[in-house]
Backbone as CSV, one residue per row, in Angstrom:
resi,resn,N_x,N_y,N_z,CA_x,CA_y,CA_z,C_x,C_y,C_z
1,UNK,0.851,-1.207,0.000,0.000,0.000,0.000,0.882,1.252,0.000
2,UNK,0.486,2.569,-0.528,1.348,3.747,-1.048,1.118,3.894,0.248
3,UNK,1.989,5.216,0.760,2.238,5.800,2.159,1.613,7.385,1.354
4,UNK,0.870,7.589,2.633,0.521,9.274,2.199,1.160,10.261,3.004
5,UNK,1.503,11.338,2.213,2.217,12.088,2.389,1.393,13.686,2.564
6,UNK,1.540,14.419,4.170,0.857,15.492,4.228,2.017,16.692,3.486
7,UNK,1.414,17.512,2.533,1.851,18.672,1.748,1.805,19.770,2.181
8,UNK,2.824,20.764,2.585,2.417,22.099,2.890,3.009,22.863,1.932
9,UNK,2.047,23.815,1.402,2.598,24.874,0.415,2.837,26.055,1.372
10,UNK,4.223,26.909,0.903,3.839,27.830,2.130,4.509,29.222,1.115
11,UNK,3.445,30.061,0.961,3.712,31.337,-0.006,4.241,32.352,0.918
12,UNK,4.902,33.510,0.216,4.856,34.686,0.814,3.431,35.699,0.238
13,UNK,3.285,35.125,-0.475,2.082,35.585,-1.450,0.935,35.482,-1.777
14,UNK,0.158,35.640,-2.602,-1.199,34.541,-2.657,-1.457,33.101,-2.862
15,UNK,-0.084,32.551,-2.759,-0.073,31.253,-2.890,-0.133,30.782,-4.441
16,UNK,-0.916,31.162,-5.720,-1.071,31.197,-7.213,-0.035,30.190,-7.723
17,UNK,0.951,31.084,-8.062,2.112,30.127,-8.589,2.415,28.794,-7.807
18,UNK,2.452,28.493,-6.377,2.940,28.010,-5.739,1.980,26.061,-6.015
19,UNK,0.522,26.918,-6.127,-0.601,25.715,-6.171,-0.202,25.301,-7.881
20,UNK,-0.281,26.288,-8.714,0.043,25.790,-9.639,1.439,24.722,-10.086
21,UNK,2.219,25.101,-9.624,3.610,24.411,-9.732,3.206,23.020,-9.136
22,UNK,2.676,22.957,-8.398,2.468,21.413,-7.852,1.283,20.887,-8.057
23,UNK,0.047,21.305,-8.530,-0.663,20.734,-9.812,-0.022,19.959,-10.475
24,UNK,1.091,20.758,-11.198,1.633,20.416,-12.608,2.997,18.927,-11.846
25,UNK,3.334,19.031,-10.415,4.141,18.127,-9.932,3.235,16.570,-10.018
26,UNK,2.156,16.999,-8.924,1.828,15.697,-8.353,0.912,14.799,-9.779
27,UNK,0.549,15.565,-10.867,-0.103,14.879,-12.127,1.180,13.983,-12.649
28,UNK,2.750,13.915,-12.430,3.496,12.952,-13.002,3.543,11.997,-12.349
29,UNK,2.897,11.823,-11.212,2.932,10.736,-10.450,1.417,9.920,-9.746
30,UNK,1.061,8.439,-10.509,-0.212,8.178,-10.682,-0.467,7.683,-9.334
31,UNK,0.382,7.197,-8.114,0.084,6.500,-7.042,0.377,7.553,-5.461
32,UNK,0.163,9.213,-6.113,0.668,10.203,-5.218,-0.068,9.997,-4.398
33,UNK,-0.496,9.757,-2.871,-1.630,10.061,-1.935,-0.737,11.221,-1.282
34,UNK,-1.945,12.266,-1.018,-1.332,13.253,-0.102,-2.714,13.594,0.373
35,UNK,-2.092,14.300,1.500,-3.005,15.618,1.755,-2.518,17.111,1.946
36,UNK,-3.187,18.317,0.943,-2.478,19.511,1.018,-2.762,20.854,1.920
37,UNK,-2.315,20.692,2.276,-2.391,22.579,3.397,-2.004,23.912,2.360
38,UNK,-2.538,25.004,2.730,-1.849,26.076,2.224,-1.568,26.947,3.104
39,UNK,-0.717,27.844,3.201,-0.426,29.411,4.121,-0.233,30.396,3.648
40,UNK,-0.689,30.795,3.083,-0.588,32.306,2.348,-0.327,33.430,3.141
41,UNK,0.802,34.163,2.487,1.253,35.474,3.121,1.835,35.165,4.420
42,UNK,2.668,34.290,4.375,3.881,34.164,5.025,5.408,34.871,4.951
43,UNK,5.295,35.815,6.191,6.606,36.760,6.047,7.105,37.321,7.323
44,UNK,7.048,36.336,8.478,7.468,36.474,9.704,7.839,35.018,10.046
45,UNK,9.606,35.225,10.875,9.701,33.839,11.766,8.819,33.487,12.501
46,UNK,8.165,34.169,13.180,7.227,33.711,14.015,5.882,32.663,13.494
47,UNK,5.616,32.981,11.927,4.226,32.453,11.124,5.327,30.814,10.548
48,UNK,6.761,31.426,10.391,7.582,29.919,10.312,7.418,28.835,11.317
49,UNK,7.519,29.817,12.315,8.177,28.157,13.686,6.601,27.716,13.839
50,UNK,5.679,28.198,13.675,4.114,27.652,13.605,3.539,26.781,12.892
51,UNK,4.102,27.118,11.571,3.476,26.140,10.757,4.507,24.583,10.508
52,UNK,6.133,24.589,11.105,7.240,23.696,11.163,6.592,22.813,12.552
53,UNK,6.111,23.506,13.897,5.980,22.561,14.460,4.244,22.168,14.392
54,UNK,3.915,22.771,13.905,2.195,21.676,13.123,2.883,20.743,12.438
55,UNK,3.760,21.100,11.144,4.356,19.504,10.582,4.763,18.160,11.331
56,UNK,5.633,18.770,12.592,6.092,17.640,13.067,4.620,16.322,13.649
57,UNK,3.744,17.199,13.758,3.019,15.852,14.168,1.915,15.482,13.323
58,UNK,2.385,15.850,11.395,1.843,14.995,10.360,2.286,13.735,10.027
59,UNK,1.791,12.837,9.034,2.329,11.980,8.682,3.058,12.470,7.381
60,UNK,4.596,11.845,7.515,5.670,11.956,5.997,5.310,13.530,5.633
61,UNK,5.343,14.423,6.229,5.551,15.862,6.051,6.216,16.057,4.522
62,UNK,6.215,17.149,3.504,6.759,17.606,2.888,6.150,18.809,2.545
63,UNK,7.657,19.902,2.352,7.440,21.376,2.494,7.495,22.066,0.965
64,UNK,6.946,22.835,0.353,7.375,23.235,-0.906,6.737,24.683,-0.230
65,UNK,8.085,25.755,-1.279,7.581,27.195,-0.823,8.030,27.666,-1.892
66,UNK,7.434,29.141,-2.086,7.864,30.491,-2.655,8.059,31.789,-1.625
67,UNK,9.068,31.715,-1.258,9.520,32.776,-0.665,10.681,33.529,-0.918
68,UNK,10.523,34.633,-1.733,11.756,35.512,-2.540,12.758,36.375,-1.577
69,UNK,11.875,36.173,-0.204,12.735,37.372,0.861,14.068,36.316,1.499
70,UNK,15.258,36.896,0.816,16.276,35.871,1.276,16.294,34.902,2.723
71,UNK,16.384,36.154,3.678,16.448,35.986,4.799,15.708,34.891,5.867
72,UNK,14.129,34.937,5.082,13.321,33.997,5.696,13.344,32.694,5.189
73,UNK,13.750,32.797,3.755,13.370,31.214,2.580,14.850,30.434,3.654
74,UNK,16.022,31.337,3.955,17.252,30.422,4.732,16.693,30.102,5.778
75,UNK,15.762,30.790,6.733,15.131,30.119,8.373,14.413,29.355,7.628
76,UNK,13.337,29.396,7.282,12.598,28.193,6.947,13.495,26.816,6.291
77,UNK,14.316,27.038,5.860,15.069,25.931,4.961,16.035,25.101,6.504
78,UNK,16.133,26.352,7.332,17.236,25.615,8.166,16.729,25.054,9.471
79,UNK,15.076,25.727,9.396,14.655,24.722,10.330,13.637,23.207,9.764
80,UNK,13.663,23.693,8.477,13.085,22.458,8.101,14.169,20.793,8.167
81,UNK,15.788,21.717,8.208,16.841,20.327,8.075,16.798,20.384,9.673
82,UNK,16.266,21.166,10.715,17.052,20.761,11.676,15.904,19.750,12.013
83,UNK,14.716,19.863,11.672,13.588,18.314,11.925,13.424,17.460,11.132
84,UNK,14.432,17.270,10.130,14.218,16.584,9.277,12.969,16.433,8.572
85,UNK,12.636,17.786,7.610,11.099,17.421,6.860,12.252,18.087,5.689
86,UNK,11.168,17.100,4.023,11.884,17.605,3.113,11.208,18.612,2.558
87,UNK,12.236,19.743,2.331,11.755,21.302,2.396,12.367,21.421,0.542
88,UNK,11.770,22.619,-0.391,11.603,22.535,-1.433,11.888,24.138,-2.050
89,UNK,12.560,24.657,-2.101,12.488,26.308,-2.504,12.041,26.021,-4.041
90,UNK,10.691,26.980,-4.505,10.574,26.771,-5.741,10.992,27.340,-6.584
91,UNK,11.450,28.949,-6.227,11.688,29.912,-7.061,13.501,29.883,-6.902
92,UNK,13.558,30.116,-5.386,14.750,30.514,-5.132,16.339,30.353,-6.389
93,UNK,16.243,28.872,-6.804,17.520,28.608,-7.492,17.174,29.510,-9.234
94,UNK,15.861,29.297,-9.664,15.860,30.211,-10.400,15.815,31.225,-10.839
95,UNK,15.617,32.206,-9.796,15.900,33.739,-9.257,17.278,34.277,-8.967
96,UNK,17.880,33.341,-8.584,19.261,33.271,-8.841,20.413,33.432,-9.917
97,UNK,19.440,31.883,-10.480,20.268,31.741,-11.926,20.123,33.206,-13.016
98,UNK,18.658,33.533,-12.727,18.394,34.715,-13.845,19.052,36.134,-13.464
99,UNK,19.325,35.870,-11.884,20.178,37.144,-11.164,21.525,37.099,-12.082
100,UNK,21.977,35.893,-12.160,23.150,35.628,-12.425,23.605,36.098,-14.360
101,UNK,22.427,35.948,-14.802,22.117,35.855,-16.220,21.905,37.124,-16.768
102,UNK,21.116,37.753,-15.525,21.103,39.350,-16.315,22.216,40.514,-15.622
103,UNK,22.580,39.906,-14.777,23.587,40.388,-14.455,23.712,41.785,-13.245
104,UNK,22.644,41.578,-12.871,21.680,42.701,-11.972,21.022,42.165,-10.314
105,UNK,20.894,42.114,-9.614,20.204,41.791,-8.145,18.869,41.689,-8.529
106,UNK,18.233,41.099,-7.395,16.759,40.546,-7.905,16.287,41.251,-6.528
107,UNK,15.114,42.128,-6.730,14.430,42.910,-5.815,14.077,42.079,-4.540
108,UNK,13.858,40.763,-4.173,13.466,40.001,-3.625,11.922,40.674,-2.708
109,UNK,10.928,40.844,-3.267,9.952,42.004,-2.633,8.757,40.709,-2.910
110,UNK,8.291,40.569,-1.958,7.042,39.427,-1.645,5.824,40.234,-2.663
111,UNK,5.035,39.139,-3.414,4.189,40.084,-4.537,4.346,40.929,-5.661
112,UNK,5.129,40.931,-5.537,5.697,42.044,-6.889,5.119,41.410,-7.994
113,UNK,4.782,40.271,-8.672,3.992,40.054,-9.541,2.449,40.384,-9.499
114,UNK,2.326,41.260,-8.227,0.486,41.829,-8.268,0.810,43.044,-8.510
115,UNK,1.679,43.970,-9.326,1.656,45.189,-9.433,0.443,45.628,-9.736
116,UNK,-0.033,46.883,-9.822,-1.260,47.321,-9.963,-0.549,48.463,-11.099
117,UNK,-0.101,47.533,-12.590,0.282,47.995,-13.629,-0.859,48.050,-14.684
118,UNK,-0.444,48.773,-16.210,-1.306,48.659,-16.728,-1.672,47.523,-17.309
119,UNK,-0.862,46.502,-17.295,-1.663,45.209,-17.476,-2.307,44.314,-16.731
120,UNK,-2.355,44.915,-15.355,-3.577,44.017,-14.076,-5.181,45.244,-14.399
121,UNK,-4.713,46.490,-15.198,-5.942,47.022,-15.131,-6.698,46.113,-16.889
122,UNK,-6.036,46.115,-17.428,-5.991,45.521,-19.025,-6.872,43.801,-18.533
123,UNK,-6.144,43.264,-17.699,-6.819,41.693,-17.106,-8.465,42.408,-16.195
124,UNK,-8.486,43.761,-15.675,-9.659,43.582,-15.079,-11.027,44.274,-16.160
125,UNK,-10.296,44.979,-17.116,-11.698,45.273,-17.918,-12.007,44.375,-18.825
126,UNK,-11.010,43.441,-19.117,-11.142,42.257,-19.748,-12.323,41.442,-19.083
127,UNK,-12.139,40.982,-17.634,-12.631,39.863,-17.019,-14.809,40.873,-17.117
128,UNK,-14.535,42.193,-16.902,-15.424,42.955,-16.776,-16.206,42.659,-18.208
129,UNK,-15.237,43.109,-19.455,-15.989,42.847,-20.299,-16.982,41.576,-20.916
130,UNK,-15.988,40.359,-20.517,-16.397,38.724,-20.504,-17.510,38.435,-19.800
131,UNK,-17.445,39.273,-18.895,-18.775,38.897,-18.048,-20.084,39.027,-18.748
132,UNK,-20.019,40.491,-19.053,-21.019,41.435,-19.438,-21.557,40.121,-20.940
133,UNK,-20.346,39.914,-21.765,-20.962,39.054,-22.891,-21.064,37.585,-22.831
134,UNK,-20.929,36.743,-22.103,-21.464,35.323,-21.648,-22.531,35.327,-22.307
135,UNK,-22.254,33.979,-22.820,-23.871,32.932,-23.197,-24.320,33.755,-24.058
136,UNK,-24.253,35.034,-25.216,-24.793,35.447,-25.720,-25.225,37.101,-26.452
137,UNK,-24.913,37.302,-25.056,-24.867,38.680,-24.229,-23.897,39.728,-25.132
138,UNK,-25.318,41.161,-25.402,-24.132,42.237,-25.916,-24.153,41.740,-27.066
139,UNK,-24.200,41.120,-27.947,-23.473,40.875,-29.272,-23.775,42.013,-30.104
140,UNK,-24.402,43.190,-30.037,-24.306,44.349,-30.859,-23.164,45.367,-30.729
141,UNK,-22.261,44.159,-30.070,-21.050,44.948,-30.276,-19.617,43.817,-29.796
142,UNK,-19.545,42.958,-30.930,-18.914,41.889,-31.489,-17.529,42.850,-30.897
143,UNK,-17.399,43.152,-32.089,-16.315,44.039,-32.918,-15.171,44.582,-31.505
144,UNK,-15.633,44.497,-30.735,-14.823,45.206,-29.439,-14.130,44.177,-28.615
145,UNK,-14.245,42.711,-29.351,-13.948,41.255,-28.572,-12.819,41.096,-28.780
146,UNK,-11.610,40.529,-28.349,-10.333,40.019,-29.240,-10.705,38.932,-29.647
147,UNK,-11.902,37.512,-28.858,-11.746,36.805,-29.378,-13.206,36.293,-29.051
148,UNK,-13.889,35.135,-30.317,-15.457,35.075,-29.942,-15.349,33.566,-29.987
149,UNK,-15.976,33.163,-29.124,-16.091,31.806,-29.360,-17.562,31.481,-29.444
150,UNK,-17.775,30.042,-30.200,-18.861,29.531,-31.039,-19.135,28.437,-30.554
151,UNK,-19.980,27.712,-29.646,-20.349,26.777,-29.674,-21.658,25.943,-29.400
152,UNK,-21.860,24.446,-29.422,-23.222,24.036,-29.102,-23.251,24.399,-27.329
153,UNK,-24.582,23.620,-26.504,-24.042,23.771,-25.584,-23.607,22.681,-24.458
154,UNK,-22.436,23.122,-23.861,-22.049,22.258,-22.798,-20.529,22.092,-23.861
155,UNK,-20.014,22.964,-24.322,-18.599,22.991,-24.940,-17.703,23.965,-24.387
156,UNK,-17.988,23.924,-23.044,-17.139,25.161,-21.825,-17.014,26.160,-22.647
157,UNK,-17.743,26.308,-22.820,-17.408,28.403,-23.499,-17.307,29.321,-22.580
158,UNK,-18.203,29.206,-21.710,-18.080,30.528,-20.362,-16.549,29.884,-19.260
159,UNK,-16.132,28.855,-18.845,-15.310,28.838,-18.531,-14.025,29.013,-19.071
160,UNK,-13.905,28.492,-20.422,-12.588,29.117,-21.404,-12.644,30.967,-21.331
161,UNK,-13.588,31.512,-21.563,-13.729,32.874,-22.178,-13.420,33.436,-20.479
162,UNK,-13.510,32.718,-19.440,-13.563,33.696,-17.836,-11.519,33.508,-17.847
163,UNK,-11.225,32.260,-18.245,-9.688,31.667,-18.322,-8.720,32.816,-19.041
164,UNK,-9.422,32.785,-19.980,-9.129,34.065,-21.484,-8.705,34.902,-20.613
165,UNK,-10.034,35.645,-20.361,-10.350,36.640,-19.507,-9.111,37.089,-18.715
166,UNK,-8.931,36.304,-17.289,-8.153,36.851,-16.704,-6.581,36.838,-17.358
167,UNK,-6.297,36.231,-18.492,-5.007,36.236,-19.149,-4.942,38.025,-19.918
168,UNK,-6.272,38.837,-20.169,-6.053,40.397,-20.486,-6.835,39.861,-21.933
169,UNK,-7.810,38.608,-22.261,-8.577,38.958,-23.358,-9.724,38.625,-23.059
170,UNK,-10.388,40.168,-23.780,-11.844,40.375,-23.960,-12.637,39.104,-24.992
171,UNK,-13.668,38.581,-24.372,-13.710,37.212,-25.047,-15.277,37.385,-24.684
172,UNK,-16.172,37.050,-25.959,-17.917,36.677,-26.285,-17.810,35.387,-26.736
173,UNK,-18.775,35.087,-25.972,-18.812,33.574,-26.524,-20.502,33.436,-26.556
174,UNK,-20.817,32.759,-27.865,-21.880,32.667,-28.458,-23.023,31.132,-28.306
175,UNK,-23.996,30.719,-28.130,-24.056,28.990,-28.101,-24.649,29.222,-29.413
176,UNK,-24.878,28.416,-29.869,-25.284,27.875,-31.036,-26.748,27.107,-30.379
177,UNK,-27.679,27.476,-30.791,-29.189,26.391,-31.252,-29.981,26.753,-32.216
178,UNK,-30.149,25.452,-32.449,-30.820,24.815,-33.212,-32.132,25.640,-33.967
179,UNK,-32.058,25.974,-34.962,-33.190,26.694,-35.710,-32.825,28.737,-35.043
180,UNK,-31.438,29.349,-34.688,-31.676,30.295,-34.545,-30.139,30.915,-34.884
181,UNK,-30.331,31.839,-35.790,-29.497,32.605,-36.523,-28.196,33.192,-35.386
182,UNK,-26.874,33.127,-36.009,-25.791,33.559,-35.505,-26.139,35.200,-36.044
183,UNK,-25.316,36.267,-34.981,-25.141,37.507,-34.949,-24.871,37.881,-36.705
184,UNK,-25.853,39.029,-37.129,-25.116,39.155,-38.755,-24.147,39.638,-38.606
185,UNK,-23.131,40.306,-37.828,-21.854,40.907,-38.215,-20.588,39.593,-38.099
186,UNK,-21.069,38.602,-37.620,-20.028,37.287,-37.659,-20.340,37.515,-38.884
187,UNK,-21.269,37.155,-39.755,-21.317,36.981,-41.178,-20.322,37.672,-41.990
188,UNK,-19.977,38.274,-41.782,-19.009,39.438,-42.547,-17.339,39.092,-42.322
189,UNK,-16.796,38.520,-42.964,-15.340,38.055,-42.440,-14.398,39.600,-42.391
190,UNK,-14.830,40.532,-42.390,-13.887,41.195,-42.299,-13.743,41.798,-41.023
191,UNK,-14.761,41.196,-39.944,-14.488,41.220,-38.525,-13.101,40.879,-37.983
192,UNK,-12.477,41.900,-37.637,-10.919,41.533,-36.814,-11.223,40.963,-35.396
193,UNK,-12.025,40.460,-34.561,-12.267,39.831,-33.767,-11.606,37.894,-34.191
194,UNK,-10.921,37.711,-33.103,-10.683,36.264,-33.827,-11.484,35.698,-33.669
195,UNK,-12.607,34.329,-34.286,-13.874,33.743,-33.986,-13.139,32.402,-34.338
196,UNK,-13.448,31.809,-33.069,-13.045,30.250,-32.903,-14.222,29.435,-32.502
197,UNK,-14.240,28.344,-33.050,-15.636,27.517,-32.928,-15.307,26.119,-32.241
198,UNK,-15.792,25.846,-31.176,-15.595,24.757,-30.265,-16.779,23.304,-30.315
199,UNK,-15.979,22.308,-30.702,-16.983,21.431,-30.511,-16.632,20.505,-29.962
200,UNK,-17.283,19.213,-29.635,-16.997,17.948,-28.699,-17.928,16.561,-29.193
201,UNK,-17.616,15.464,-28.859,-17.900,13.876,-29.229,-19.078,14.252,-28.595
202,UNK,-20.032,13.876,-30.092,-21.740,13.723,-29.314,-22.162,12.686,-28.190
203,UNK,-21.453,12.064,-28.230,-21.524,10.787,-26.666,-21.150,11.499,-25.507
204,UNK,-20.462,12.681,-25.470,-19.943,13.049,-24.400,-20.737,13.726,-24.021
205,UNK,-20.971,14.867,-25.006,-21.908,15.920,-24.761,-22.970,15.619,-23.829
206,UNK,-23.976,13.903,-24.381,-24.956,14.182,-23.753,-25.042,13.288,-22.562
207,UNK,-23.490,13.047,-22.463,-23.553,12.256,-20.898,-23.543,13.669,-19.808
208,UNK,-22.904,14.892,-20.172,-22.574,15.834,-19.487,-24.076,16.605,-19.204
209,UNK,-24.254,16.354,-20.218,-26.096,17.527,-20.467,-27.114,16.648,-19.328
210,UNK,-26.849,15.248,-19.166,-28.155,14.750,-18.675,-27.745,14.374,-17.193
211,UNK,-26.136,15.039,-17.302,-25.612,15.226,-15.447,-26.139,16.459,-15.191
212,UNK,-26.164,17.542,-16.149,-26.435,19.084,-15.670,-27.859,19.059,-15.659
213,UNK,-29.022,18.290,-15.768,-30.151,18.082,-16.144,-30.804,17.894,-15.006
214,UNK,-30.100,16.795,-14.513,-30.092,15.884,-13.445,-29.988,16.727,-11.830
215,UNK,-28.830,17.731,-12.104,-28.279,18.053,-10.611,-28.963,19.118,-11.008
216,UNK,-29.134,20.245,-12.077,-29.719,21.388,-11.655,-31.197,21.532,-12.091
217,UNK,-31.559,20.448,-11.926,-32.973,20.037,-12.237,-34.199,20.857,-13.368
218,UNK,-33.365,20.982,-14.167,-33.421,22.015,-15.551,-34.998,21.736,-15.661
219,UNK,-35.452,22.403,-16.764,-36.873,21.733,-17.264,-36.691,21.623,-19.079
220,UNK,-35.658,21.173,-19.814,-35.450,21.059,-21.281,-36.145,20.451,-21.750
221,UNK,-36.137,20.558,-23.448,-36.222,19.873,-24.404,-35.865,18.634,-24.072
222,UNK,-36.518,17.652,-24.556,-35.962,15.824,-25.053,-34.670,16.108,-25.676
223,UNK,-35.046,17.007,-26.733,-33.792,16.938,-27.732,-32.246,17.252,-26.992
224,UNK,-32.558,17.929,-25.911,-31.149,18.483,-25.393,-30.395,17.272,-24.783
225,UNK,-30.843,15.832,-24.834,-30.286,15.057,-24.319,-30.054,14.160,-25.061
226,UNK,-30.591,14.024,-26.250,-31.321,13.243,-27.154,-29.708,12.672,-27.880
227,UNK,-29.314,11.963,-28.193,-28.088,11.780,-28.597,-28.330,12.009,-30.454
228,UNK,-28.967,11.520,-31.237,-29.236,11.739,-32.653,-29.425,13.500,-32.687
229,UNK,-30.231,14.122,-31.534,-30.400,15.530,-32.129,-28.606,16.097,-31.590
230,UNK,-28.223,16.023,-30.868,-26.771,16.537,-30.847,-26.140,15.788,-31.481
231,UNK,-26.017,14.922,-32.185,-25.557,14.347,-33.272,-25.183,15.400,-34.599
232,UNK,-26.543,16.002,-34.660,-27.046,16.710,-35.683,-26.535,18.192,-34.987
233,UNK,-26.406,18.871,-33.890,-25.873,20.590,-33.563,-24.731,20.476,-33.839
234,UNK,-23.999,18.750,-33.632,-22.527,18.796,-34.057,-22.181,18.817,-35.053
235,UNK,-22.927,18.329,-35.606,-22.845,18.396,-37.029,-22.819,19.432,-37.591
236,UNK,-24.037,20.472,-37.570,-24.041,21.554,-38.354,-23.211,22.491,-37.497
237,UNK,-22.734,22.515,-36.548,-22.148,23.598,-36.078,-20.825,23.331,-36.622
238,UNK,-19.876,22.205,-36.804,-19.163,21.776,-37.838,-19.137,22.677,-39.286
239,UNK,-20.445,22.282,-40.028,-20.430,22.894,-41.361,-20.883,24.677,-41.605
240,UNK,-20.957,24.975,-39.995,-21.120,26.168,-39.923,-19.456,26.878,-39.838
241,UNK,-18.761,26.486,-39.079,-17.082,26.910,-38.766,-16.564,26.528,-40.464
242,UNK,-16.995,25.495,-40.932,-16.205,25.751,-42.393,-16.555,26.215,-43.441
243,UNK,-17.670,26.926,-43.115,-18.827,28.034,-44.429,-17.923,29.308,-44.327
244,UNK,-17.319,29.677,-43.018,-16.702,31.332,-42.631,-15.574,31.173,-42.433
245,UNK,-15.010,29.457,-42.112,-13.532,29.419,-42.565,-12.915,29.738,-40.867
246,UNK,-13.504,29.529,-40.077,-13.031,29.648,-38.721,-12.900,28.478,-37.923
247,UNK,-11.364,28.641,-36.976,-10.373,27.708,-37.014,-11.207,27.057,-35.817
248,UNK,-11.377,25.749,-35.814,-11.964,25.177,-34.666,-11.116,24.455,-33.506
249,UNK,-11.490,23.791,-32.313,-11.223,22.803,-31.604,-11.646,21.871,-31.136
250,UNK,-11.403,20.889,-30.623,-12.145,19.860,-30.476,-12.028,19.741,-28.502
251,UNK,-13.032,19.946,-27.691,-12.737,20.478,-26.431,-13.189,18.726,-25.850
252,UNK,-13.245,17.603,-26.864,-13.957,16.292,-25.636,-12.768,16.055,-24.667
253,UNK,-11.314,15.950,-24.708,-10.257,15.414,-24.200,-9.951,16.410,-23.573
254,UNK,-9.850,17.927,-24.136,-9.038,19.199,-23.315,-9.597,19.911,-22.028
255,UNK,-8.892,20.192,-21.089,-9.326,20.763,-20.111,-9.470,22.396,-20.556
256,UNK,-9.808,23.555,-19.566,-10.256,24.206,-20.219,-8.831,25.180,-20.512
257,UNK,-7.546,24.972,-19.746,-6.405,25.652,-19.461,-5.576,24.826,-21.148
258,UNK,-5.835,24.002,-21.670,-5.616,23.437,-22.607,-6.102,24.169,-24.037
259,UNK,-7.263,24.197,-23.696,-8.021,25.053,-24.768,-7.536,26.518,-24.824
260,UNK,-7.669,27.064,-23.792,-7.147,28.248,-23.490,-5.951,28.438,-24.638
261,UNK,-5.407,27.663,-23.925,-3.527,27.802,-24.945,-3.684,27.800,-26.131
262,UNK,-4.739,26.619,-26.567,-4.884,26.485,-28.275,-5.686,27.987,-28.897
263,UNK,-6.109,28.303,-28.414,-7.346,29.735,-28.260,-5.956,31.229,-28.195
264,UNK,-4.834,30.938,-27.303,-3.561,32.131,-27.633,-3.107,31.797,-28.853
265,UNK,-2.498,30.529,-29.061,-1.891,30.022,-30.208,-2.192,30.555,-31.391
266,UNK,-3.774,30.734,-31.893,-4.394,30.797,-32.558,-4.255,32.642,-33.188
267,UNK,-4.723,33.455,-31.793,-4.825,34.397,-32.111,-3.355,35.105,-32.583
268,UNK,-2.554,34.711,-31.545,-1.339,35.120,-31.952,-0.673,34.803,-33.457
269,UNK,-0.983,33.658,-34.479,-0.840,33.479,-35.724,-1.852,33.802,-36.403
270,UNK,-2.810,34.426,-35.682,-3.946,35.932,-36.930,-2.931,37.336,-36.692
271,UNK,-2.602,37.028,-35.456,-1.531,38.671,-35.309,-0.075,38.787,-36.194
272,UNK,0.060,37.553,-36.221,1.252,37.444,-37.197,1.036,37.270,-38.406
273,UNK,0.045,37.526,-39.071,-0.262,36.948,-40.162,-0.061,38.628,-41.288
């Protein structure tokens, strides 16, 4: 039997990077059991020796941190060897190396990636604007989107376009049904908005539709579950993306941080184009 292992992330910050980095750790390993803690905004010895002696009476402790303030990432590191827990600096050696690379000192200032620059204001009228156009919303004014997405429904459009969103793009996303006309200014390819059209395996679709059916006790159509009629939205929403020549994806396998990427990829080779 695997041994489980309690996790502490311990930020100086909002923790963000820190959860992410070990997302992306514990997915290479299929037999990981853990359990994870977080501490956010850690920047006193005192919030150290607190959360070191809670470890000691977990099971198989392990420490992973982001802490850029020299001074504390060495106490925490040196009391993590003096109890023997294995302790993890995430940033530290590469803050270093790039110190070393550009040839300059590294501010070491807790947060400094939340500046309140013009591109955290650029990510909030973005997320503002995404809101406002969900599911439909607003489309008499396309033209102001960087990017529109197209799909049947239950093809994560509002969660890709909120993802978008906080990356600094303004993103409408449209559903598609059955017997009712897309916006006329999509019609017009000379829209500089990028329009990407999302679809997914009709088996999937309507295993997902008749879970959302189910738990939020909808009152639909037959057809919305119906596997032959989404057979058929996939279909034509298909021969709809290749009438206007807009680049699609296929979202049954991708998560929505997946899509996302294929959705930059995309726009960025209309910008280069």
């Amino acid at each position: 039997m695997n041994e489980k292992y309690s996790v502490y992330l311990i930020s100086d910050s909002t923790g963000e990077t820190l959860d992410r980095i070990f997302l992306s750790l514990q997915s290479q390993f299929k037999n990981f059991q853990y359990d994870k803690k977080e501490f956010f905004f850690v920047r006193t010895e005192q919030q150290v020796d607190k959360i070191i002696n809670e470890s000691k009476g977990v099971t198989n402790p392990i420490i992973l941190y982001t802490i850029v303030e020299t001074k504390l990432a060495k106490y925490l590191s040196k009391k993590c060897e003096e109890t023997n827990i294995p302790c993890f600096g995430v940033l530290g050696n590469l803050i270093l190396a790039f110190s070393k690379l550009l040839n300059q000192k590294a501010i070491h200032k807790p947060s400094a990636q939340h500046v309140l620059d013009e591109d955290y204001y650029k990510r909030i009228e973005a997320i503002q604007f995404t809101m406002s156009h969900d599911d439909g919303k607003k489309t008499e004014d396309l033209t102001k989107s960087d990017v529109i997405l197209l799909g049947v429904s239950r093809t994560s459009k509002t969660p890709t376009s909120i993802y978008l969103a906080n990356r600094g793009y303004k993103t409408t996303n449209i559903p598609l049904v059955p017997d009712q006309e897309i916006p006329e200014s999509l019609k017009d390819n000379s829209i500089k908005s990028c329009v990407i059209g999302l679809f997914a395996d009709p088996d999937r679709l309507s295993d997902i539709r008749r879970n959302r059916v189910a738990l939020m006790q909808e009152n639909r159509s037959s057809n919305y579950t119906n596997i032959e009629a989404i057979k058929k939205e996939v279909e034509d929403s298909k021969k709809l993306f290749k009438k206007y020549n807009w680049p699609t994806i296929d979202v049954t396998r991708k998560s929505v941080e997946e899509t996302a990427a294929s959705i930059i990829k995309i726009i960025d080779i209309k910008k280069n184009k």
